[in-house]
LOTIZA-735174 format. One record per residue (C-alpha): x, y, z; residue number from 1; residue in one letter. Coordinates in Angstrom, 1 decimal. Layout:
<pts>
pt u:X; v:Y; w:Z; k:NUM; r:A
...
</pts>
This chain:
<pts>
pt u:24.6; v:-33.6; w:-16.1; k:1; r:X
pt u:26.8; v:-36.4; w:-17.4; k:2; r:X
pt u:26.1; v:-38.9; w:-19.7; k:3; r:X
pt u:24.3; v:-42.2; w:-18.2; k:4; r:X
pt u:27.0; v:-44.8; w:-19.1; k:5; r:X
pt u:24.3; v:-47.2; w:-21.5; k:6; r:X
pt u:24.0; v:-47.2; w:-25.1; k:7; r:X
pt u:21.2; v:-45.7; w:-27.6; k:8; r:X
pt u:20.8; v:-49.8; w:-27.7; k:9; r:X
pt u:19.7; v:-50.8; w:-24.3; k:10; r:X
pt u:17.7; v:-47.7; w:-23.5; k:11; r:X
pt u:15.5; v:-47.9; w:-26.6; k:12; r:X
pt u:15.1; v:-51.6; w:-25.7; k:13; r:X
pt u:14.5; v:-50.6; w:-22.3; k:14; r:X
pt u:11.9; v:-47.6; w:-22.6; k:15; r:X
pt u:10.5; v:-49.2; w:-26.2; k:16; r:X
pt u:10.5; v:-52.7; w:-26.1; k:17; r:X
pt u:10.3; v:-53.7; w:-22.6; k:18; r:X
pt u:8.8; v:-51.0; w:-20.5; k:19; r:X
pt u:6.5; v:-49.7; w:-23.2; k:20; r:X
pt u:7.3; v:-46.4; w:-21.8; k:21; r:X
pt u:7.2; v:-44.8; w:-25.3; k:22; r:X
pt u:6.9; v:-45.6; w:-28.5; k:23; r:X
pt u:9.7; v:-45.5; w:-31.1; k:24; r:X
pt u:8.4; v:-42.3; w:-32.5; k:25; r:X
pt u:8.5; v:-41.0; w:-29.1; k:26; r:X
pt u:12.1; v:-42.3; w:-28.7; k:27; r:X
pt u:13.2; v:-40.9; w:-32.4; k:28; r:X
pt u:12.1; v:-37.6; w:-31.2; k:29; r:X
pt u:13.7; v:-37.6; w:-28.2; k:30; r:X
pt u:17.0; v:-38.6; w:-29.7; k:31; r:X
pt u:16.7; v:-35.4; w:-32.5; k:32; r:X
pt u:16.4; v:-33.4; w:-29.3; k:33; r:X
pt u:19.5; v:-34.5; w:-27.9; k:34; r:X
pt u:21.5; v:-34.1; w:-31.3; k:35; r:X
pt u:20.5; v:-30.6; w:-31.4; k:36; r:X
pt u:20.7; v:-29.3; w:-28.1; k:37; r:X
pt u:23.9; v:-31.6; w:-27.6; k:38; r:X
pt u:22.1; v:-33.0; w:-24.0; k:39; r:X
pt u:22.4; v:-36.8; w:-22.9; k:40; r:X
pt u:20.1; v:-38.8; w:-24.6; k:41; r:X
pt u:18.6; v:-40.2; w:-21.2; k:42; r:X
pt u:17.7; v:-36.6; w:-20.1; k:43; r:X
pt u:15.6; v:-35.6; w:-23.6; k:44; r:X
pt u:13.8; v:-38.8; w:-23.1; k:45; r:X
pt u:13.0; v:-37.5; w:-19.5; k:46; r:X
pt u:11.6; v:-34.2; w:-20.7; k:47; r:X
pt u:10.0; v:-35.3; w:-23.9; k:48; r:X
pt u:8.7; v:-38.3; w:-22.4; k:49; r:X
pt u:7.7; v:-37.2; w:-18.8; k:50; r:X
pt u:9.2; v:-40.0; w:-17.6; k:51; r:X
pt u:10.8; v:-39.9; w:-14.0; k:52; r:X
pt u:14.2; v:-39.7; w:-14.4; k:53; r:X
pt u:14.5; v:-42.0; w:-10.9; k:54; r:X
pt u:12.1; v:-44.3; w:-13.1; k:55; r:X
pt u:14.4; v:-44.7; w:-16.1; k:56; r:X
pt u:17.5; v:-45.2; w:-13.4; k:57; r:X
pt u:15.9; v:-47.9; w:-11.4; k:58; r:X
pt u:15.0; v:-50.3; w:-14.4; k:59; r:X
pt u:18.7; v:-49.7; w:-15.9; k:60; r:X
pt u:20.0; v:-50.6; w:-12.6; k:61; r:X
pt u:18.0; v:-53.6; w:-12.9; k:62; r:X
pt u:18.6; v:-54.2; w:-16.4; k:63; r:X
pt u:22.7; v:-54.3; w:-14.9; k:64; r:X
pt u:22.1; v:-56.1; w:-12.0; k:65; r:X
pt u:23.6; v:-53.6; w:-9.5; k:66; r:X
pt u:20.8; v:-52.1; w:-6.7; k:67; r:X
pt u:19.3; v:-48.3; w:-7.1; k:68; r:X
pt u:19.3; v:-45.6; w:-4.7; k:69; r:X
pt u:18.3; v:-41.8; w:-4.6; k:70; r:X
pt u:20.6; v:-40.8; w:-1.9; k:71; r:X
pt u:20.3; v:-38.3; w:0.9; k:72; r:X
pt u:21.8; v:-36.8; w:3.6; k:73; r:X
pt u:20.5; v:-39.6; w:6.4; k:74; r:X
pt u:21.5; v:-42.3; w:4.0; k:75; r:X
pt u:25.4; v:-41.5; w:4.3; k:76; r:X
pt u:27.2; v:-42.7; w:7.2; k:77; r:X
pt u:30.6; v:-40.9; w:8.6; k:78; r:X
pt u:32.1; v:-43.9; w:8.4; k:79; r:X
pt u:31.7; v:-44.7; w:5.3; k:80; r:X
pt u:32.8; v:-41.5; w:3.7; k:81; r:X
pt u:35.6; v:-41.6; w:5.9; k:82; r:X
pt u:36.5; v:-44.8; w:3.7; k:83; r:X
pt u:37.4; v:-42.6; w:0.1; k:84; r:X
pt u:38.8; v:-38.8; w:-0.2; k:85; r:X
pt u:37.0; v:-36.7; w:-1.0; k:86; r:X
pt u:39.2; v:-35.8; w:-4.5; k:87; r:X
pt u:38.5; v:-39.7; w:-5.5; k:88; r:X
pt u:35.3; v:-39.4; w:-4.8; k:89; r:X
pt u:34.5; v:-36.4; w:-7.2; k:90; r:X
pt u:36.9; v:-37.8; w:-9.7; k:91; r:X
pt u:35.3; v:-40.8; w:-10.1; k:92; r:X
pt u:31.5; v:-39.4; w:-9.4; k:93; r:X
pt u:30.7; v:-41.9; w:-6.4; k:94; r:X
pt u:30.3; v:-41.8; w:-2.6; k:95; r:X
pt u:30.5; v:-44.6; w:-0.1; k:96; r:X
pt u:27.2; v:-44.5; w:2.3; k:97; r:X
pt u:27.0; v:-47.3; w:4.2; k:98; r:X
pt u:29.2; v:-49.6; w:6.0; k:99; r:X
pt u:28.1; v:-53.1; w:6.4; k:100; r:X
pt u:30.7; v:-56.0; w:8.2; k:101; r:X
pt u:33.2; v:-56.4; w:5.3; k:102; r:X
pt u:31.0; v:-54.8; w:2.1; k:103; r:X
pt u:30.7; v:-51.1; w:1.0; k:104; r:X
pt u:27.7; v:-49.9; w:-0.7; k:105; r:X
pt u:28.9; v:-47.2; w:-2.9; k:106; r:X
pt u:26.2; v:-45.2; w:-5.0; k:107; r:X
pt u:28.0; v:-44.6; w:-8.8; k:108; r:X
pt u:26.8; v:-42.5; w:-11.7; k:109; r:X
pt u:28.5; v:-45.1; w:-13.7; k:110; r:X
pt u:28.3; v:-48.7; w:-11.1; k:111; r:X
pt u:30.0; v:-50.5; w:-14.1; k:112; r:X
pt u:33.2; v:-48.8; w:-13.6; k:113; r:X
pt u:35.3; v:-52.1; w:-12.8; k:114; r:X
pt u:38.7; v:-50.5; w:-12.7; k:115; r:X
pt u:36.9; v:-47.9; w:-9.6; k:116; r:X
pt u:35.4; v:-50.6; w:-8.4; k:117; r:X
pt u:38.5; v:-52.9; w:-7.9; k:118; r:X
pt u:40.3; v:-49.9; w:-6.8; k:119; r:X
pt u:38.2; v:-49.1; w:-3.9; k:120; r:X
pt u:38.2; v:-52.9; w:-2.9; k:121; r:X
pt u:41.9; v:-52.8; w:-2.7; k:122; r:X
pt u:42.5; v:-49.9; w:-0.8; k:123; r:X
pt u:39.4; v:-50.7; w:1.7; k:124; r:X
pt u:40.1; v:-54.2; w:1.8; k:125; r:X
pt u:36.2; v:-54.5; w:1.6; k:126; r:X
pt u:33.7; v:-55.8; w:-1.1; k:127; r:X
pt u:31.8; v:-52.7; w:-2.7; k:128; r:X
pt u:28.2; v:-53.2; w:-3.2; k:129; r:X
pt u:27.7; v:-50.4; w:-5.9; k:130; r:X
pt u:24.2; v:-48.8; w:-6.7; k:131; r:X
pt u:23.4; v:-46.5; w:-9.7; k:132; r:X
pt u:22.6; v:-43.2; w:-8.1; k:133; r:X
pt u:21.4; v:-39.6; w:-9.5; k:134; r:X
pt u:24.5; v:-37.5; w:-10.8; k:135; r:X
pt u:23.2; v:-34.8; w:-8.6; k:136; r:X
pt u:22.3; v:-36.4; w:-5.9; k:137; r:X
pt u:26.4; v:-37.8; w:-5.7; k:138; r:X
pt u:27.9; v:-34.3; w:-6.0; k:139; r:X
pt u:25.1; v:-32.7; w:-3.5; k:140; r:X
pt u:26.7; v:-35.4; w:-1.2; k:141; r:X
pt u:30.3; v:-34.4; w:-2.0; k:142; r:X
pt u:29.6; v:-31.4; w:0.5; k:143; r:X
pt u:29.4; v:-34.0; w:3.5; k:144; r:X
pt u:33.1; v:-34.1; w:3.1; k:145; r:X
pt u:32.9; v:-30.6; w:4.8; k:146; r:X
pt u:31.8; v:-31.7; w:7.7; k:147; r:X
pt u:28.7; v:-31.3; w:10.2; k:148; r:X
pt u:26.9; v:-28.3; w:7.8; k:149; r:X
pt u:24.7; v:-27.3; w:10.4; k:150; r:X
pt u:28.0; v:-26.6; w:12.7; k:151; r:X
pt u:29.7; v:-24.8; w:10.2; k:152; r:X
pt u:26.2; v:-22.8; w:9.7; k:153; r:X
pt u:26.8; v:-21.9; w:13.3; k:154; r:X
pt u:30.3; v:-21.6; w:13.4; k:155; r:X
pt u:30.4; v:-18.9; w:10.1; k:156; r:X
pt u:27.8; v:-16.8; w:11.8; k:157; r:X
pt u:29.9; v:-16.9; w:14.9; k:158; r:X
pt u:32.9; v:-15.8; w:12.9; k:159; r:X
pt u:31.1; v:-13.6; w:11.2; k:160; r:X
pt u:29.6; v:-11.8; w:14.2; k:161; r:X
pt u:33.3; v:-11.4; w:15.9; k:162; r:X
pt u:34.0; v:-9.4; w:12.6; k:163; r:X
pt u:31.2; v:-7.0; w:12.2; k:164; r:X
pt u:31.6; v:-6.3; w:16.1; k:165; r:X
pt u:35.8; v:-5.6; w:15.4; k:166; r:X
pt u:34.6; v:-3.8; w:12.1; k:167; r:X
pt u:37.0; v:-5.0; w:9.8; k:168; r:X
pt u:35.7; v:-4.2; w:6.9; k:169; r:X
pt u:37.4; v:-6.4; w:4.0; k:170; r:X
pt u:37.5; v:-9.4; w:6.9; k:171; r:X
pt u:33.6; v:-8.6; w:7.3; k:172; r:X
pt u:33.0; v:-9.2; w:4.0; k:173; r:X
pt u:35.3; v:-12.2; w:3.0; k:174; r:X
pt u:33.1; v:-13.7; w:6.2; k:175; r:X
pt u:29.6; v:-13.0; w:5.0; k:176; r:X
pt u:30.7; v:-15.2; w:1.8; k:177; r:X
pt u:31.9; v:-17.6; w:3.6; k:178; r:X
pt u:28.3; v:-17.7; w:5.4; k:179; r:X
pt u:26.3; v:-17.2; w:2.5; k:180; r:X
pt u:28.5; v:-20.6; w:0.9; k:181; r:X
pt u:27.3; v:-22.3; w:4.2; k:182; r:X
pt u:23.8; v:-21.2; w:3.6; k:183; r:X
pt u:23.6; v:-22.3; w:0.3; k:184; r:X
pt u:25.3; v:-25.9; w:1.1; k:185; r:X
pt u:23.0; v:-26.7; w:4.0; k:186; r:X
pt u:20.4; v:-26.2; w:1.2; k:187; r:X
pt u:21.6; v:-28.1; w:-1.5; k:188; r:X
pt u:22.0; v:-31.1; w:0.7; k:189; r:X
pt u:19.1; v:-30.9; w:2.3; k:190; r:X
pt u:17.2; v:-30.8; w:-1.4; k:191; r:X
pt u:15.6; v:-27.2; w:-0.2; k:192; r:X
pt u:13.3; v:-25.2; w:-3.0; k:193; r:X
pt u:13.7; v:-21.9; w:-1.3; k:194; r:X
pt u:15.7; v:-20.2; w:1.5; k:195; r:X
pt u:14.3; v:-17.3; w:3.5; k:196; r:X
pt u:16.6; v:-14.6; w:5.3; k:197; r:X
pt u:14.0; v:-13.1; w:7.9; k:198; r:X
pt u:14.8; v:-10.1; w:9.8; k:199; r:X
pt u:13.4; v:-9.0; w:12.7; k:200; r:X
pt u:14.0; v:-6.9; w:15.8; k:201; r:X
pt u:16.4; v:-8.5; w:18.0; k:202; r:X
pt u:18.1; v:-11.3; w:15.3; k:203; r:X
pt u:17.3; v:-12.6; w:11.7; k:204; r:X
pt u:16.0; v:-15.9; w:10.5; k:205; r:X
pt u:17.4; v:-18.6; w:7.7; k:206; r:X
pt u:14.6; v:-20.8; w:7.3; k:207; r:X
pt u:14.5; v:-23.7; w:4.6; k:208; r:X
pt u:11.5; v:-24.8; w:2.9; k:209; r:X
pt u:11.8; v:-28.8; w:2.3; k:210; r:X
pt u:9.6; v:-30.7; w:0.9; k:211; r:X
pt u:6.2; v:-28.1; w:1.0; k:212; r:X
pt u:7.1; v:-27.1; w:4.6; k:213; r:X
pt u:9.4; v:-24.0; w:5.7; k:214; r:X
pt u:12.2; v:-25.1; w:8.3; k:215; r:X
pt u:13.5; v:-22.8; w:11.1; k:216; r:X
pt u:17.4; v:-23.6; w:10.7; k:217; r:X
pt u:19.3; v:-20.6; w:12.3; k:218; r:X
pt u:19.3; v:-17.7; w:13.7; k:219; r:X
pt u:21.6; v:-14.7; w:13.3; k:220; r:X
pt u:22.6; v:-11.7; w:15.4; k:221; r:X
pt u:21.1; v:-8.5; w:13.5; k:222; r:X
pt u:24.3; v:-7.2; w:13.4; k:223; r:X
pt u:25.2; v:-9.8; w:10.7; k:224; r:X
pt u:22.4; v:-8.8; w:8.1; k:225; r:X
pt u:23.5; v:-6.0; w:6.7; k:226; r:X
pt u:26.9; v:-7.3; w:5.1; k:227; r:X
pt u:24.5; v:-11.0; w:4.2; k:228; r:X
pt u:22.3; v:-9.5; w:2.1; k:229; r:X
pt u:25.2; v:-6.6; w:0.8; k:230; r:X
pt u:26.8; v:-10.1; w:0.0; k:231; r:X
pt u:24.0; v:-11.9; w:-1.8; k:232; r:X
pt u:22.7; v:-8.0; w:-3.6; k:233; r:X
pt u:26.3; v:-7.7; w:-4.9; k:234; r:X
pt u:25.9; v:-11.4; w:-6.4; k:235; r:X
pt u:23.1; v:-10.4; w:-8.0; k:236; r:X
pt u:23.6; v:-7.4; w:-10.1; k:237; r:X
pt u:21.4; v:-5.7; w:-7.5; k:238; r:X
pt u:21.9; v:-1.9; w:-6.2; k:239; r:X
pt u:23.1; v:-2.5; w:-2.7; k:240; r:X
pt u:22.4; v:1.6; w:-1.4; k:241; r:X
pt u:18.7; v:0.5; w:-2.6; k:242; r:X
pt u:17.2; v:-0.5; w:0.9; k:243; r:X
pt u:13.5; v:1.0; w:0.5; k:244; r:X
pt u:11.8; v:-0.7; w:-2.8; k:245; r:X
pt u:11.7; v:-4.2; w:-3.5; k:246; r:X
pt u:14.5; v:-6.0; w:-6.1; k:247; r:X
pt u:15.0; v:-8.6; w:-8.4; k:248; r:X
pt u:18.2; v:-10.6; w:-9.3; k:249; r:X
pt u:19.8; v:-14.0; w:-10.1; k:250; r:X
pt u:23.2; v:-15.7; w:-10.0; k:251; r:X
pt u:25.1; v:-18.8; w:-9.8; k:252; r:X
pt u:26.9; v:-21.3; w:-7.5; k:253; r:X
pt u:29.5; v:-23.2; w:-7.6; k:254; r:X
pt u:29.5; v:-25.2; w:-4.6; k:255; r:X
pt u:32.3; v:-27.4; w:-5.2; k:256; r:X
pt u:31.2; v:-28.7; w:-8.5; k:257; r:X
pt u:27.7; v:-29.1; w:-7.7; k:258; r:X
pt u:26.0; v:-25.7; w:-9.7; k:259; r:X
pt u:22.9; v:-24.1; w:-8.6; k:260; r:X
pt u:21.2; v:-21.2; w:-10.0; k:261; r:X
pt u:19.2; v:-18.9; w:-8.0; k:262; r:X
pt u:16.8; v:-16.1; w:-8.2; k:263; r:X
pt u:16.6; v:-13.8; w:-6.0; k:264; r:X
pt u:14.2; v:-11.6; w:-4.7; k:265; r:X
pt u:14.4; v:-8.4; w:-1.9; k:266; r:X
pt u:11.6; v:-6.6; w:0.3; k:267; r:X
pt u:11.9; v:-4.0; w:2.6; k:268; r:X
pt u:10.4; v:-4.9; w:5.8; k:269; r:X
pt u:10.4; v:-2.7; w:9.3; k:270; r:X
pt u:13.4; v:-4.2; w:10.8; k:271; r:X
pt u:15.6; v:-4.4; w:7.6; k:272; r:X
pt u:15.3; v:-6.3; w:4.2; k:273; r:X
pt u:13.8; v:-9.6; w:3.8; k:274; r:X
pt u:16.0; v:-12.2; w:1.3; k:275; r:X
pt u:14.0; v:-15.1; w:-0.4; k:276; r:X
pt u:16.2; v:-17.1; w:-2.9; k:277; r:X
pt u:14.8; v:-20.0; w:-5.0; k:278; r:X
pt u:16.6; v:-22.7; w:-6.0; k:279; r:X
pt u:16.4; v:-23.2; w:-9.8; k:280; r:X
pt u:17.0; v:-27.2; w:-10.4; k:281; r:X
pt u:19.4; v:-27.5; w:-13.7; k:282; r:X
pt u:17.9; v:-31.0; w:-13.9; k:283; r:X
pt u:14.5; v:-29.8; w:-15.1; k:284; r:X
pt u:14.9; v:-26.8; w:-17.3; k:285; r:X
pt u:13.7; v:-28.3; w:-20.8; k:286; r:X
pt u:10.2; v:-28.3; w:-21.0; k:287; r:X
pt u:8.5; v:-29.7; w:-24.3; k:288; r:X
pt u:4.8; v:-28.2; w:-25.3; k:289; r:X
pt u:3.4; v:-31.0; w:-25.9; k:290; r:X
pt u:3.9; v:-31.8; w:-21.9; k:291; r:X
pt u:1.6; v:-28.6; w:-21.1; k:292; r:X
pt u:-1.7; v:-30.6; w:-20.7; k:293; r:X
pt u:-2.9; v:-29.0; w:-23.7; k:294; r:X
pt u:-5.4; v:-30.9; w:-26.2; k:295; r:X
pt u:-4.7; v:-32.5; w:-29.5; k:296; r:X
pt u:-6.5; v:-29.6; w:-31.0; k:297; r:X
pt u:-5.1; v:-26.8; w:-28.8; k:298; r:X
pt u:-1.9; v:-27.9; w:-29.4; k:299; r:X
pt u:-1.9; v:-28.2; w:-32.9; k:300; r:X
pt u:-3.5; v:-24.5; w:-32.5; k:301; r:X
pt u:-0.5; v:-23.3; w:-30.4; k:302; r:X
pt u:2.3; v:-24.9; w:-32.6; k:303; r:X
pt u:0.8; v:-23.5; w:-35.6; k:304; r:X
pt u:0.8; v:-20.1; w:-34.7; k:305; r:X
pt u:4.2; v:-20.4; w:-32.7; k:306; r:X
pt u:5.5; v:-21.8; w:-36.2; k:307; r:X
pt u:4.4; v:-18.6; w:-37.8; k:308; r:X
pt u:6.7; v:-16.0; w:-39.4; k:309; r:X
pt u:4.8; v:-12.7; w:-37.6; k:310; r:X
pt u:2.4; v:-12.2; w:-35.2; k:311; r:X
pt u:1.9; v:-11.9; w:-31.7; k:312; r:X
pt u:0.8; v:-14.5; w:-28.9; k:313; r:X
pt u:-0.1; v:-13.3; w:-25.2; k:314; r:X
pt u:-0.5; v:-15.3; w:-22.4; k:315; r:X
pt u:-1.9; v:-13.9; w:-19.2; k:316; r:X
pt u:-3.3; v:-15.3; w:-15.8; k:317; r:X
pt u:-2.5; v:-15.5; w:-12.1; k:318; r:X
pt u:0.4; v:-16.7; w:-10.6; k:319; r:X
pt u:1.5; v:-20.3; w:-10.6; k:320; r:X
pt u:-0.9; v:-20.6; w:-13.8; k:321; r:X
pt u:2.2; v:-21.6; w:-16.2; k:322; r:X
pt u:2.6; v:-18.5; w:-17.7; k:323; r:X
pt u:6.6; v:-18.6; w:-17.8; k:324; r:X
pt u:6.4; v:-22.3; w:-18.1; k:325; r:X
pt u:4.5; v:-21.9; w:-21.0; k:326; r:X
pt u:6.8; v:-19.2; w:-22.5; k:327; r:X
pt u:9.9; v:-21.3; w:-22.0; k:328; r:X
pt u:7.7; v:-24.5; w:-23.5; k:329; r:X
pt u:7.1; v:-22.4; w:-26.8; k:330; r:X
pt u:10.6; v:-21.4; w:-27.0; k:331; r:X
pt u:12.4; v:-24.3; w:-26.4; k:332; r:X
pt u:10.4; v:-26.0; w:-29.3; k:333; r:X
pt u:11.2; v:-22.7; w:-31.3; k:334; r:X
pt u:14.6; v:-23.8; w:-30.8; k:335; r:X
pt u:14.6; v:-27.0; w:-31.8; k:336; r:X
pt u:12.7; v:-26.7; w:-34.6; k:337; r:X
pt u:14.3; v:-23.3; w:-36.6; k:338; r:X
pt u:17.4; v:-22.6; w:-34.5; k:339; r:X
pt u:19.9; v:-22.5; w:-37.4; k:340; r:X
pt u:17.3; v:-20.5; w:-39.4; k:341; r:X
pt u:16.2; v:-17.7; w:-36.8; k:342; r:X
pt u:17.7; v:-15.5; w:-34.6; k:343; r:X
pt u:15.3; v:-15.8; w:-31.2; k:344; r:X
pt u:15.5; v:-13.1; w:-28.4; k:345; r:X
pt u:14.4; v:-12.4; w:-24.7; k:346; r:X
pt u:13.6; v:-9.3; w:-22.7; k:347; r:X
pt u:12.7; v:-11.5; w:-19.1; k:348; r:X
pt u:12.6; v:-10.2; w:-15.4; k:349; r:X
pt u:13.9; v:-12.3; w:-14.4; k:350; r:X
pt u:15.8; v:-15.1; w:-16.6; k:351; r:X
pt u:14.8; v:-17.6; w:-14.8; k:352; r:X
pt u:16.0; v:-20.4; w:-17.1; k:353; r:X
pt u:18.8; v:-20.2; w:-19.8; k:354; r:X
pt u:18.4; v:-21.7; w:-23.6; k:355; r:X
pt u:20.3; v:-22.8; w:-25.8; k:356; r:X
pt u:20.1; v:-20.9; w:-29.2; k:357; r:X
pt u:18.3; v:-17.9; w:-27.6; k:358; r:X
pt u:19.6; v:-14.6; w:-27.0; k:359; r:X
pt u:18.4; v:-13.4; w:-23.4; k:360; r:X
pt u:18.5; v:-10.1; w:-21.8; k:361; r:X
pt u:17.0; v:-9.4; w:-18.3; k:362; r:X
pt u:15.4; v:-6.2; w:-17.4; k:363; r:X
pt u:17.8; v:-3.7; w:-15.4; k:364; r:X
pt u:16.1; v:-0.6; w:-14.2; k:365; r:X
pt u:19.7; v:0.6; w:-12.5; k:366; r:X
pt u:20.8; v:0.7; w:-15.5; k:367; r:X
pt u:18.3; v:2.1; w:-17.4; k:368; r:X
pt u:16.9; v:-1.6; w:-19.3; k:369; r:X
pt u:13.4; v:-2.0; w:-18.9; k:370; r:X
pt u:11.0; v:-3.6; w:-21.3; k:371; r:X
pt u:10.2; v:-0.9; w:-23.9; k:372; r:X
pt u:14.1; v:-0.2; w:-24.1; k:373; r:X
pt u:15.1; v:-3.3; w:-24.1; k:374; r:X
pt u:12.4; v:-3.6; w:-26.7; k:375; r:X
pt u:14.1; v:-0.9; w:-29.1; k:376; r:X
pt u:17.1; v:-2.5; w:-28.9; k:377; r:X
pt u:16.4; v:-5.9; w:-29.6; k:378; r:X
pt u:14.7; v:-4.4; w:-33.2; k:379; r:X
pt u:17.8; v:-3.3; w:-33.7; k:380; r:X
pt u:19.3; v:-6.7; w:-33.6; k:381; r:X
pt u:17.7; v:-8.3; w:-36.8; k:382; r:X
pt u:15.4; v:-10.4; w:-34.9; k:383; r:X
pt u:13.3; v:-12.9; w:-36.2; k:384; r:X
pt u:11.2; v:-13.7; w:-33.0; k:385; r:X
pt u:11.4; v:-12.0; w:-29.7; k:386; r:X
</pts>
């Protein structure tokens, strides 16, 4: 993420003085975090704070006097985008949503860009109305320049189907990336947590889940599966001639400058292999302990014994109880704390989340990695915590 265009100045005066939001210890903290793990300033103060970063946006856009809005996908009007190319657009980190008589409202990472501004008024002949807007909700946007997704969803099945049926191998298999690309732009606009490649007898379902609720999107002819999910196993790191036990993997996408990170996760059903990939949000990965709902007592408790130089510290419970929140909590404050003093290691299945200062390594049965090896290895690497 970029750096919000206001100084140290106005936010503490914002967040401190005005808003109350927190207090200048709070703020100080917050600052030291973004020194060390070299992040904007506005995003330490969202995770050490907990405060929204929409919440922080819509008083700055206040504070400048321009309007606020989180875009999405209904928001943006052909039209409009029809207004700026798609190369200005990304250059300048903006995108013209709405068309109103002779004004253009415009959301900007940076809506005190004067030179952009006048630029675009110029070459429109129309007044722009900008509005501060999430960085990621801009470059998620960007992929409207594409076109109708939910066409080309249909369109790069179709196009893959012709290919598998002709049996052209290396065409097969530049055309199940070019679906899987769809796949994963239809979700990134559409702000979906997890995507789910269903197969069954006759075809295979993509379904979305937004907002709680799974979404049936598309359906493709079985024949297409096979070279999908080869696609997405070969992403990642998985063993593609493994159809009959369940797998684990991760990788990243580019999707023209707006990064995603996914994990990935395979089970063998009885009409082929089920795909469900999450969508890991690079917006949120920093989480701080003292955020964990813990007790002033248990937290002193737990930083105390984090802080120690030996030792062991188990956590255990049920799924969705925090367990890997936790972990990544407890190392991220590791981190900031005694990263130029200690040499921090992982052994995770998967990474979920990478860290700055910390040496990860996922498990990788294929390749003979799993815990206890991993384990041996890792002593071998002068560790201080692991």
């Amino acid at each position: 993420m970029g750096a919000l265009r206001i100084t140290e100045g106005e936010l503490r005066e914002l967040l401190v003085d005005r808003l109350e939001t927190l207090d200048a210890a709070g703020f100080e903290r917050a600052q030291k975090m973004a020194a060390r793990l070299r992040i904007p300033l506005e995003r330490a103060v969202v995770e050490r704070g907990r405060v929204p970063l929409n919440f922080i946006l819509g008083h700055v856009a206040e504070l400048w006097g321009v309007g606020f809005v989180d875009l999405r996908v209904s928001d943006v009007k052909p039209e409009a985008l029809a207004l700026l190319s798609e190369e200005y657009a990304r250059q300048h980190v903006l995108l013209p949503f709405e068309l109103e008589d002779d004004r253009l409202h415009v959301a900007m990472w940076n809506p005190r860009d004067r030179q952009a501004i006048d630029e675009i008024e110029r070459t429109t002949r129309r007044k722009v109305v900008p509005h501060l807007t999430p960085e990621s909700a801009i470059l998620r946007g960007h992929l409207l320049y594409r076109g109708n997704l939910r066409e080309m969803l249909e369109r790069a099945v179709a196009d893959e189907t012709l290919k598998v049926v002709q049996q052209q191998r290396s065409v097969a298999e530049r055309s199940a990336a070019e679906l899987l690309t769809r796949i994963l732009e239809y979700a990134a606009v559409t702000r979906a947590s997890d995507i789910h490649i269903e197969p069954y007898e006759l075809e295979a379902l993509v379904r979305y889940r937004v907002d709680g609720a799974l979404r049936e999107v598309l359906s493709l002819p079985s024949t297409v599966l096979a070279p999908l999910v080869a696609r997405i196993k070969i992403l990642g790191q998985m063993r593609i001639d493994e159809r009959r036990a369940p797998q684990d993997g991760r990788f990243e996408a580019d999707l023209g400058g707006y990064k995603v990170d996914l994990r990935l996760s395979t089970l063998p059903t009885l009409w082929g292999e089920k795909v469900v990939m999450r969508v890991l949000s690079r917006e949120s990965i920093l989480i701080d302990l003292e955020d964990l709902g813990l007790t002033a007592n248990d937290y002193q408790i737990v930083l105390r014994n984090i802080l120690r130089p030996f030792g062991m510290i188990l956590l255990t419970g049920p799924t969705g109880s925090g367990k890997t929140t936790s972990l990544y909590a407890m190392l991220v404050r590791l981190g900031v704390e005694r990263q130029s003093v200690v040499n921090i290691s992982t052994i995770e299945d998967p990474i979920e989340y990478t860290l700055p200062r910390v040496s990860q390594m996922a498990v990788n049965p294929g390749a003979g990695v799993e815990f206890a090896t991993g384990l041996r290895a890792l002593l071998r690497q002068d560790p201080d915590i692991i």
